[in-house]
C-alpha positions as CSV (number, residue, x, y, z in Angstrom):
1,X,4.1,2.6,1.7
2,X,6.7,5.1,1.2
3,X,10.3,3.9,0.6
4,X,13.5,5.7,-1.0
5,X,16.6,3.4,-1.1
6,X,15.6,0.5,0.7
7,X,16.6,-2.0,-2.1
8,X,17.6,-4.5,1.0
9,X,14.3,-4.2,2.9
10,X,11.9,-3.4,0.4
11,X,11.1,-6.8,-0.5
12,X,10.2,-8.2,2.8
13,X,7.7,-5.1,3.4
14,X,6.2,-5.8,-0.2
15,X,5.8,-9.6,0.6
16,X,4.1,-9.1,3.9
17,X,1.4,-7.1,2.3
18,X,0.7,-10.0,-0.5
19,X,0.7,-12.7,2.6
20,X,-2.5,-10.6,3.8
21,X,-5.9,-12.8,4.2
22,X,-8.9,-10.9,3.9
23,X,-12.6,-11.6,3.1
24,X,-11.9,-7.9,1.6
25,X,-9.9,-6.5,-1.7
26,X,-7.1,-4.5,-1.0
27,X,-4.2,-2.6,-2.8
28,X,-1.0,-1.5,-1.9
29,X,0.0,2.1,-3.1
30,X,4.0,2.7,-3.2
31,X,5.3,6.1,-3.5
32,X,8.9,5.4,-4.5
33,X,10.9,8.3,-4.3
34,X,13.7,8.3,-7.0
35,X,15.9,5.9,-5.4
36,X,19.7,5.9,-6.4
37,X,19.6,2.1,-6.0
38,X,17.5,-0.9,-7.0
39,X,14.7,0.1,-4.8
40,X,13.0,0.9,-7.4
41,X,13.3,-1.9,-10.3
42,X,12.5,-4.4,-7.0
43,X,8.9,-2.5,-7.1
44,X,8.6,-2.7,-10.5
45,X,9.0,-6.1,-10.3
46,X,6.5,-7.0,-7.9
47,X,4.0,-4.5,-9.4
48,X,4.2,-6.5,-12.8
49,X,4.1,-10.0,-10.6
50,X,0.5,-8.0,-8.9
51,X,-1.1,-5.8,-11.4
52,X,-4.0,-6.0,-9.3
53,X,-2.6,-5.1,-6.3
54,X,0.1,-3.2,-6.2
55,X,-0.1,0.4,-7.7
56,X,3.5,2.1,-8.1
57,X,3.6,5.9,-8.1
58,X,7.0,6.7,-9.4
59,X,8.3,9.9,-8.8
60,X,10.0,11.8,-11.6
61,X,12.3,13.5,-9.0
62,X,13.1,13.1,-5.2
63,X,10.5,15.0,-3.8
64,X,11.7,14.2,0.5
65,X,10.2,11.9,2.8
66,X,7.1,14.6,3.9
67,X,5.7,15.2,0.4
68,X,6.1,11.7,-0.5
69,X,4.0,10.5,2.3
70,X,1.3,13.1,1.6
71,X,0.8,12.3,-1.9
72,X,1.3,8.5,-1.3
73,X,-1.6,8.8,1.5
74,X,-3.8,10.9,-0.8
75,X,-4.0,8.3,-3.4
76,X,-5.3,6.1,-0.9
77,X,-8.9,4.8,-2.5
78,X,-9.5,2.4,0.6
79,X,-12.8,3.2,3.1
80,X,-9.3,2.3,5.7
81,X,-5.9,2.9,5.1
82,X,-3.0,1.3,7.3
83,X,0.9,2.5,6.6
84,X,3.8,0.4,6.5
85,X,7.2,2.1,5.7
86,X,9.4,0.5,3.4
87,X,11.8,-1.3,6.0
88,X,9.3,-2.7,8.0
89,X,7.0,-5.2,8.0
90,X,4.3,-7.3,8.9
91,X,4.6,-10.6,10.9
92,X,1.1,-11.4,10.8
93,X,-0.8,-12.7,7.9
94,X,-4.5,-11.6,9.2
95,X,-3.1,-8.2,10.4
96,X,-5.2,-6.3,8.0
97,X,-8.4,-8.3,8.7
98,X,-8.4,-8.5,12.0
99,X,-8.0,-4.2,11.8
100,X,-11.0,-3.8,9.7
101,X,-12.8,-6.1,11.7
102,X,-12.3,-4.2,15.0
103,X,-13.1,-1.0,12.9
104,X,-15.9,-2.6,10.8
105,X,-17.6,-3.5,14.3
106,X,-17.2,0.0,16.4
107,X,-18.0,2.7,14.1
108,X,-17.4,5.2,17.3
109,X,-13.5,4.6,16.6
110,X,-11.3,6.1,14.0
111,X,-8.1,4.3,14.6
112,X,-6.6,1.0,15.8
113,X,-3.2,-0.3,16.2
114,X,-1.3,-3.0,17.2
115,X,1.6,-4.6,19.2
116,X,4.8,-4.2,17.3
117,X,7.9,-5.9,17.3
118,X,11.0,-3.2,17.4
119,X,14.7,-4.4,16.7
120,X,18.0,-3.3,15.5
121,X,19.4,-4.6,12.6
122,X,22.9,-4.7,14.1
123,X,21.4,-6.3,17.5
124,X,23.2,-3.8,19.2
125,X,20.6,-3.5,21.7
126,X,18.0,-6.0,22.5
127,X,14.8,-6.0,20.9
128,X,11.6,-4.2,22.5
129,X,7.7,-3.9,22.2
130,X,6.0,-0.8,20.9
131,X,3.5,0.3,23.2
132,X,5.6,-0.8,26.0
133,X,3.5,-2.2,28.9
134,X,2.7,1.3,31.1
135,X,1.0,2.5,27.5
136,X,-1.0,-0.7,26.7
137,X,-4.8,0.6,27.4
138,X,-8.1,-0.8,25.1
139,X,-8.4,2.8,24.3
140,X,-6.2,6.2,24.2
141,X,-7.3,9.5,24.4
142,X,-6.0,12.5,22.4
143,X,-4.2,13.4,25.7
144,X,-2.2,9.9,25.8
145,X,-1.5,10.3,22.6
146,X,0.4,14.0,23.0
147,X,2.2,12.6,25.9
148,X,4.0,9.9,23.7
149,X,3.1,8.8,20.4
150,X,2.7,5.0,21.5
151,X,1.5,3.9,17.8
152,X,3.7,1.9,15.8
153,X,3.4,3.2,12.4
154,X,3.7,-0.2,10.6
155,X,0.6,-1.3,13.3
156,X,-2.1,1.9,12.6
157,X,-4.9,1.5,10.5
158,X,-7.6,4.5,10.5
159,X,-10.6,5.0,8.4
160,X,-9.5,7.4,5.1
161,X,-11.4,10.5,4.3
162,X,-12.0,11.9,7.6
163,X,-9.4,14.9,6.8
164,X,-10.3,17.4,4.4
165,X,-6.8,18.3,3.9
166,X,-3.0,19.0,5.2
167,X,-2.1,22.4,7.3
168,X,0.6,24.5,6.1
169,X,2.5,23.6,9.3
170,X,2.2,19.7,8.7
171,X,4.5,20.4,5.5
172,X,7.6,21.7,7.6
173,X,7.1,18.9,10.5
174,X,9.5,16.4,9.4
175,X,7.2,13.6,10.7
176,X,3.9,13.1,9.4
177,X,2.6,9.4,11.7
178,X,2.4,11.4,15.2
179,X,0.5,14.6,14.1
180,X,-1.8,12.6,11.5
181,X,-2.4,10.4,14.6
182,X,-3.4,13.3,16.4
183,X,-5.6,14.8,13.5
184,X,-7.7,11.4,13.2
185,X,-8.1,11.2,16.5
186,X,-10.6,14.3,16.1
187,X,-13.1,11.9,14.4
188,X,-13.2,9.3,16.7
189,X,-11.4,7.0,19.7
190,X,-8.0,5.0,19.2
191,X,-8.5,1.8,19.8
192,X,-5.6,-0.8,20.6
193,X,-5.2,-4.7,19.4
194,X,-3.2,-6.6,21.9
195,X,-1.3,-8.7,19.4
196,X,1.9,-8.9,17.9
197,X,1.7,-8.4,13.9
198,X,4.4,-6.3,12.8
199,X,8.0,-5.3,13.1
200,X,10.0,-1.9,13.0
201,X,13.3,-2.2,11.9
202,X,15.7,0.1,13.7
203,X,19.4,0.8,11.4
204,X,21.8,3.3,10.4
205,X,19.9,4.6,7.5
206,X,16.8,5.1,9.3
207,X,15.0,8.7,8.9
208,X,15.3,8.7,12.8
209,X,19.3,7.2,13.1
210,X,20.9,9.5,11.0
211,X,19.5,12.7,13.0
212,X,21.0,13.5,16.5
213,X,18.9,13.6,20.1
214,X,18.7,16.9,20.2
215,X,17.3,17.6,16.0
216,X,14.8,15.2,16.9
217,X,13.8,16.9,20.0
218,X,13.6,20.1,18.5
219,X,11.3,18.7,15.9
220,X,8.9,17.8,18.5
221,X,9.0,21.3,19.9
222,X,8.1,22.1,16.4
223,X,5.2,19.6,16.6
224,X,4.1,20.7,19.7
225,X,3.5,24.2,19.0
226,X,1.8,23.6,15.7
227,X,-0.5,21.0,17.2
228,X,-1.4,22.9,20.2
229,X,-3.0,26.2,17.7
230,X,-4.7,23.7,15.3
231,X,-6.2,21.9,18.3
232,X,-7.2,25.3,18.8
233,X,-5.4,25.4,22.1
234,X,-8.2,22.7,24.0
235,X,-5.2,20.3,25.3
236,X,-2.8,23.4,26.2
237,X,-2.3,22.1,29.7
238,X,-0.8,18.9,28.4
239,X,0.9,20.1,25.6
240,X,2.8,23.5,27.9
241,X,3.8,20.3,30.3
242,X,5.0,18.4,27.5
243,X,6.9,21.3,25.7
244,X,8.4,21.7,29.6
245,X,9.7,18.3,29.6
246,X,11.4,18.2,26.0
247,X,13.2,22.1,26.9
248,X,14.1,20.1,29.5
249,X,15.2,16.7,28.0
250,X,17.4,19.6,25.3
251,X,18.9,21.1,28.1
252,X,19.9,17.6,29.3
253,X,21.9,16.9,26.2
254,X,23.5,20.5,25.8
255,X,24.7,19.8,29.1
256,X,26.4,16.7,27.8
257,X,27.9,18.3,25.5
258,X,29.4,21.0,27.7
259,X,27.1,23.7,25.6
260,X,26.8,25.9,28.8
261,X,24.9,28.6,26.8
262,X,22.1,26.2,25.0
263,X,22.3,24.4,28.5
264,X,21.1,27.4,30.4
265,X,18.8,29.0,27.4
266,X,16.6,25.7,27.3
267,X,16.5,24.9,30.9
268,X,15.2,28.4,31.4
269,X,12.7,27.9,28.7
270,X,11.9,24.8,30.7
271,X,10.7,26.8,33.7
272,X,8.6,29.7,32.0
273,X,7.1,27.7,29.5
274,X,5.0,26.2,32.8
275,X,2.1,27.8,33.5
276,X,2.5,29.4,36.8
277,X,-0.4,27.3,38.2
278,X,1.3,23.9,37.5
279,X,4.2,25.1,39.5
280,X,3.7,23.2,42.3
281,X,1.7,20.1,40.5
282,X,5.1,19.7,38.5
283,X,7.4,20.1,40.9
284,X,9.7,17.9,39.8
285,X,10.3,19.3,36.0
286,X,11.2,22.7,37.7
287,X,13.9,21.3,40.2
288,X,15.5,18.9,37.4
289,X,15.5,22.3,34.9
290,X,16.7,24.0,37.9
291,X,19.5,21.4,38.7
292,X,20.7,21.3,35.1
293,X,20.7,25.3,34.8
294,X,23.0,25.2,37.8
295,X,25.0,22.7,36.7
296,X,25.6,24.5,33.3
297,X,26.8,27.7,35.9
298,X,29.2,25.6,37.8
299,X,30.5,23.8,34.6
300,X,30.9,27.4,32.7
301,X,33.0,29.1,35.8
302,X,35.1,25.4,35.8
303,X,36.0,26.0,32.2
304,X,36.5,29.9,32.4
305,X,38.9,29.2,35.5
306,X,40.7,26.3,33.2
């Protein structure tokens, strides 16, 4: 568990970890970042309340969400480790056994996850299930998972120790669930729970609100390239169509914003990241990156005219 000023959250993803029945010891490592609120003295609580289960690494300066996780994760003892951020939770008090179990019992699988409960803390928008229904399979292969990362983070659990360390790249990524994911996946198939057992809270100071569409796009193009070298370029059919569709998706919201330039520039980048042999299997990603590139001509000449 990572968390950095969560002091009205923390709590309730603290307590859903002590709920946890298991035929099994476990321990829950918190990497609290420095907070500027009470995040912190609400750990320290709770770790003197469970000296034998809670163990608080308190950082002696912010060190950022990425290198928090990493060190967090490395201090991971466990033969499995499962990750629950500090504004989530768990709903389900045999969550953690009923993981190792699945694990325990099909040693030809390095990860499982679970339904998850996502919501907005403002209930803005209603609430929704993470995998939604079209990505709900028994198993996902490395491809599923490079198409959309359909893993809850506060529902993964994966067996520790089958990484012998972090790539340069993962250390500029700013996220580390969907390329770890990926990593594990190396070792062994993902297998998926159907039951409800946590919840993903969705609010303003969320890593994910506070960054626009397109920063968070243009992280994934980020992901996508660094994944596609390390996985020494076997998935590049998937990845090339993927990188297509978020140039395109970037386009899209340049467009919105009546960017012509960045409009034109990532649709184009749309097109020729395609390899020419897909041109006519993907069809439909050229003529929407084609559609938006002539859009961004005809809205350019409208405001030159104006």
């Amino acid at each position: 568990m990572i968390t950095y000023n969560q002091e009205k959250f923390i709590a309730q993803a603290i307590e859903s970890v002590m709920m946890q029945e298991t035929d099994f010891d476990y321990e829950l490592v918190i990497g609290e970042d420095c907070s500027t609120d009470r995040t912190r003295d609400i750990c320290t609580a709770y770790q003197e309340k469970y000296p034998d289960k809670i163990r608080l690494l308190l950082r002696q300066e912010n060190l950022g969400m990425m290198q928090n996780f990493i060190q967090a994760f490395l201090a991971c003892k466990g033969q499995y480790v499962a990750l629950l951020e500090g504004d989530d939770y768990w709903t389900s008090s045999d969550k953690l056994q009923k993981q190792v179990d699945f694990l325990d019992t099909r040693p030809d699988y390095a990860i499982c996850f679970a339904c998850t409960l996502a919501f907005y803390e403002d209930k803005r928008r209603e609430p929704y299930h993470i995998p939604s229904p079209e990505y709900q399979k028994d198993t996902l292969t490395i491809e599923d998972l490079l198409r959309v990362n359909s893993i809850a983070t506060c529902s993964v659990m994966f067996r520790n120790g089958l990484l012998d360390g972090f790539p340069d790249w993962f250390f500029s990524l700013r996220m580390g669930d969907w390329p770890l994911h990926i990593m594990n996946a190396q070792h062994g198939k993902i297998g998926y729970v159907d039951e409800l057992v946590a919840a993903y809270r969705i609010h303003g100071s969320s890593y994910y609100s506070i960054r626009d569409i397109v920063s968070n796009l243009i992280s994934n193009v980020s992901f996508y390239k660094a994944i596609n070298s390390y996985l020494n370029f076997r998935y590049q059919t998937v990845i090339r169509e993927m990188l297509a569709r978020t140039y395109q998706a970037i386009s899209h919201q340049y467009l919105l914003r009546k960017d012509t330039a960045n409009a034109r520039r990532y649709a184009f980048e749309s097109i020729r990241t395609l390899p020419l042999r897909a041109y006519f299997s993907k069809r439909g990603i050229i003529a929407g990156s084609l559609k938006i590139f002539a859009q961004s001509i005809t809205l350019k000449r409208r405001n030159d005219s104006a």
